[in-house]
C-alpha positions in Angstrom: 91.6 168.2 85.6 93.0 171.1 88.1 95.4 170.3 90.7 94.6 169.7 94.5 94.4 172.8 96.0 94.1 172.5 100.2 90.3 174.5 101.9 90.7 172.4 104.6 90.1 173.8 108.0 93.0 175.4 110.1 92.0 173.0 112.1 92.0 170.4 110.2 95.2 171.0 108.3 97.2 171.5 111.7 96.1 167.8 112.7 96.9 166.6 109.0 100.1 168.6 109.5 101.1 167.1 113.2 99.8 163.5 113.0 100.0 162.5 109.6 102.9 164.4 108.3 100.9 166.0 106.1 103.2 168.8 104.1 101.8 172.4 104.8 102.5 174.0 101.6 100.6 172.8 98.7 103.7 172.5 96.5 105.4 169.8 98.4 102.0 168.0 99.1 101.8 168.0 95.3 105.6 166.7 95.2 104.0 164.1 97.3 101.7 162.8 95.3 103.4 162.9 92.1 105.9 161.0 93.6 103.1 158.7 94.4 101.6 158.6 91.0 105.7 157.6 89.3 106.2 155.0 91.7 103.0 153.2 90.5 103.7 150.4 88.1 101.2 150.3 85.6 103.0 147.3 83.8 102.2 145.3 87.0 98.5 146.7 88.4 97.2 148.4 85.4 96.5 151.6 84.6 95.7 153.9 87.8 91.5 154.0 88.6 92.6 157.6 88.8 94.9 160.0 88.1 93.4 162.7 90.4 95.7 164.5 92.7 92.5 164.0 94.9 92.4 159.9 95.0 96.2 159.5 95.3 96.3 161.9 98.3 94.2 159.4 100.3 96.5 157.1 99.9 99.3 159.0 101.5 96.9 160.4 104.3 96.3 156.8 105.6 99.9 156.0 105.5 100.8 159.2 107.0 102.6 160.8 103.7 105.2 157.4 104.3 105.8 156.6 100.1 106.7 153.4 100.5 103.9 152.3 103.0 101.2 154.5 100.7 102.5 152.8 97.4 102.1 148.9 99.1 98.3 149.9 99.8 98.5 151.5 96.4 99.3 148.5 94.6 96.7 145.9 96.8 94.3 148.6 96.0 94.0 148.3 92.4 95.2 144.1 92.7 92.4 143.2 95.2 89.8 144.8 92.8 91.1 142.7 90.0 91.5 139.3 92.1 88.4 139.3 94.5 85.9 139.2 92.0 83.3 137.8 94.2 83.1 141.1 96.3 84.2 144.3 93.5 81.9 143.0 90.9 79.1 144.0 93.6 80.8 147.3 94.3 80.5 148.1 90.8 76.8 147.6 90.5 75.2 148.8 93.9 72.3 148.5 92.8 71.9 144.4 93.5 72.9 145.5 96.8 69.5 147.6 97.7 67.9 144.9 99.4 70.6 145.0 101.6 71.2 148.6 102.3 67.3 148.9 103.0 67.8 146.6 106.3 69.3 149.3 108.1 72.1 146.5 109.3 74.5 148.8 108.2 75.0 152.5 108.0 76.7 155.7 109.1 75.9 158.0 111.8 74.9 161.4 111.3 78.1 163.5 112.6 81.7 162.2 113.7 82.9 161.0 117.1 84.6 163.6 119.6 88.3 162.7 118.0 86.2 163.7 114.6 86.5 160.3 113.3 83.2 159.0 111.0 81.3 156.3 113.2 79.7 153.5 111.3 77.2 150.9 112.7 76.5 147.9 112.2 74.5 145.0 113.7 75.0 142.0 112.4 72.3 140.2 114.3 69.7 141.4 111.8 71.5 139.7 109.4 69.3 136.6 107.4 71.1 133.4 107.8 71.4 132.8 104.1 73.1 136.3 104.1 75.5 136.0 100.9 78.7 137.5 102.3 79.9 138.7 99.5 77.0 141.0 99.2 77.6 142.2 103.3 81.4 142.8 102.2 80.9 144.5 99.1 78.1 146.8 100.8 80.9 147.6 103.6 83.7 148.7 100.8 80.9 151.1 99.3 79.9 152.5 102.8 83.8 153.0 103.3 84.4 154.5 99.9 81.6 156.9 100.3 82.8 158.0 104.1 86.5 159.0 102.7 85.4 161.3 99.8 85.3 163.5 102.2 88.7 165.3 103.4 87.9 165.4 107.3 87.4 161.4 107.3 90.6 161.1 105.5 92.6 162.6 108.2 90.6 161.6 111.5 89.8 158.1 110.1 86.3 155.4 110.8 85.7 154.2 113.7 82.7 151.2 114.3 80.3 150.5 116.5 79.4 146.4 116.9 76.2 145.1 118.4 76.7 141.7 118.5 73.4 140.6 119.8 71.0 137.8 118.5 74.2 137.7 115.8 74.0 134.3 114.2 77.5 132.5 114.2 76.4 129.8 110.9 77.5 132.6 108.8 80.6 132.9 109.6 81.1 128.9 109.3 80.4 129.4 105.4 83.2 131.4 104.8 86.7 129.4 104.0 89.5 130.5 105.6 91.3 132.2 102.7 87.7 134.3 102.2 88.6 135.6 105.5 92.1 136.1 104.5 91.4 138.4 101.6 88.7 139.9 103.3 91.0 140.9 106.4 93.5 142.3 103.6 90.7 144.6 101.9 90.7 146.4 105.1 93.8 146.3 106.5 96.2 146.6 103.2 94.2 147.4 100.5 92.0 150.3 101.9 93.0 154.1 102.6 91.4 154.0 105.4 92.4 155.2 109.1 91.1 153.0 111.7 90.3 154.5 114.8 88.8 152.1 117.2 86.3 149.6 117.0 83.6 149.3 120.3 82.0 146.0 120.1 78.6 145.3 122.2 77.0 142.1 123.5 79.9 139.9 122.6 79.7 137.3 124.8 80.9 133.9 123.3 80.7 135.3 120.6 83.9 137.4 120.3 86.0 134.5 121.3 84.9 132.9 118.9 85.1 135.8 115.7 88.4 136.6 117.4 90.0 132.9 117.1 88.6 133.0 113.2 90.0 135.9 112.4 93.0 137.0 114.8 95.3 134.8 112.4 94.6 137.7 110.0 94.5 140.8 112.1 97.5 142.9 112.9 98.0 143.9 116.2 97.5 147.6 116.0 94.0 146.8 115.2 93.6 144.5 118.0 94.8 146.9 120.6 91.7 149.9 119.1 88.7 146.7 119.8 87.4 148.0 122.8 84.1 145.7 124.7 81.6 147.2 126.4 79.5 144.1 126.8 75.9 145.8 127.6 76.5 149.0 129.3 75.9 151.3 125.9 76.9 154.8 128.4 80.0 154.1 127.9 80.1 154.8 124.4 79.0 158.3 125.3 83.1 159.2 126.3 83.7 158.3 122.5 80.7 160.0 121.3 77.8 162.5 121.5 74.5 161.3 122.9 72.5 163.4 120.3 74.3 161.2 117.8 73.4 157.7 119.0 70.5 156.1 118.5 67.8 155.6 121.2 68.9 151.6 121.3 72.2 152.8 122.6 70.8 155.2 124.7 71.0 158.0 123.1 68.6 160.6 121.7 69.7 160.7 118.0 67.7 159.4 115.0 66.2 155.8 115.0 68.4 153.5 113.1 65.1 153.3 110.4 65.2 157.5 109.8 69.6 157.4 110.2 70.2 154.7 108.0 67.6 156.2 105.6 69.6 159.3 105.4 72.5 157.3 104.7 71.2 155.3 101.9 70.2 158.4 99.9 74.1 159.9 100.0 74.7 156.4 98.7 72.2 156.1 96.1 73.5 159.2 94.4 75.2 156.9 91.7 73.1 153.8 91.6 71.3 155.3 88.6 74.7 154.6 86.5 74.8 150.9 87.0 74.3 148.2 85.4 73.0 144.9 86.4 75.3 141.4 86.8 
């Protein structure tokens, strides 16, 4: 296995340099992550999931090449897969996850946001009532997996955007608070992920409601990126492109059917490897 070597973009590499911290010369990026790679206990978490220069650099990217921040989301990373059983089990067999995909509930758009970040959406009013959680959660962690493979989403991060409408609350009502807990952590400690902003749609009641559930959990910095737009969807269009939304957002982009189609054949790219439960 070769060592990282940086192709990014001038571009792409000046942002990486200026807001992330990111080294410019390929030597001390590689410093980086070996440093990275000896502070990992592998008498505590196990062995690494890999040793590529490729995974660990992620891990400094969302943590903006801090060692000590990158090694705590490190470490959840390879703990949470071992202790939330209920979700990684799914992750690791996508394929009892199809049914899912196919709804179209979930997926990402077709090109980034104007800060460059990936733009995922979901709409959770399509959701069944009997939805197993689990299955909605594990499903999210793939999506999210997927999205940072690739370099550019690594250093301008995910954003979401949340129609809330017809979205039954029951669901959320089955969870137990610690589910919530652990879930919360996945993203916010446990992920290499760079949340941009979250723009949540026909909210209503209903945000109070997710928001008392699962504020206990959320940090503050995440809080401050929700942004509501209740029902006027042109707003969204100062975050990003028209051509990129679909027409039940007002824009003139692919119907969420052909879009999350698209997506689901990026995703399916492995499923042929799994197994079943």
């Amino acid at each position: 296995m070769g060592r990282y070597e940086c192709k990014l973009s001038p571009e792409l590499l000046d942002k990486a340099v200026n807001e992330l911290h990111e080294p410019r010369d390929n030597d001390e990026r590689l410093k980086a992550i070996d440093q990275l790679k000896e502070s990992f206990s592998v008498e505590k978490f196990g062995p690494l999931i890999s040793e590529d220069d490729g995974f660990i650099l992620r891990f400094l990217r969302a943590k903006k090449f801090d060692q000590k921040k990158a090694l705590v989301v490190l470490q959840n990373y390879h703990n949470t897969k071992k202790e939330f059983k209920e979700v990684f089990e799914k992750v690791n067999n996508p394929i009892v996850l199809k049914p899912l995909s196919e709804k179209g509930i979930m997926y990402m758009l077709q090109g980034a946001s104007r800060e460059g970040a990936a733009v995922m959406i979901y709409r959770p009013g399509l959701l069944d009532a009997d939805v197993n959680i689990y299955d909605l959660m594990a499903y999210s962690v793939m999506c999210m997996e997927k999205v940072i493979e690739d370099e550019k989403y690594q250093i301008c991060g995910v954003a979401s955007i949340e129609d809330l409408d017809n979205f039954n609350l029951s669901m959320m009502f089955k969870i137990s608070p610690r589910a919530v807990a652990k879930m919360n952590n996945i993203w916010q400690d446990a992920m290499p992920l760079r949340f941009r902003a979250v723009h949540l749609l026909n909210e209503g009641k209903v945000f109070d409601i997710l928001v008392a559930i699962c504020k206990p959990f959320m940090k503050k910095k995440l809080l401050k990126r929700i942004h509501i737009h209740g029902s006027n969807y042109d707003e969204l269009q100062d975050f990003i492109d028209p051509a990129l939304l679909p027409p039940f957002l007002n824009g003139t982009g692919p119907s969420p059917k052909e879009a999350a189609e698209e997506w689901n054949k990026k995703m399916e790219d492995e499923w042929p490897q799994d197994t079943a439960l």
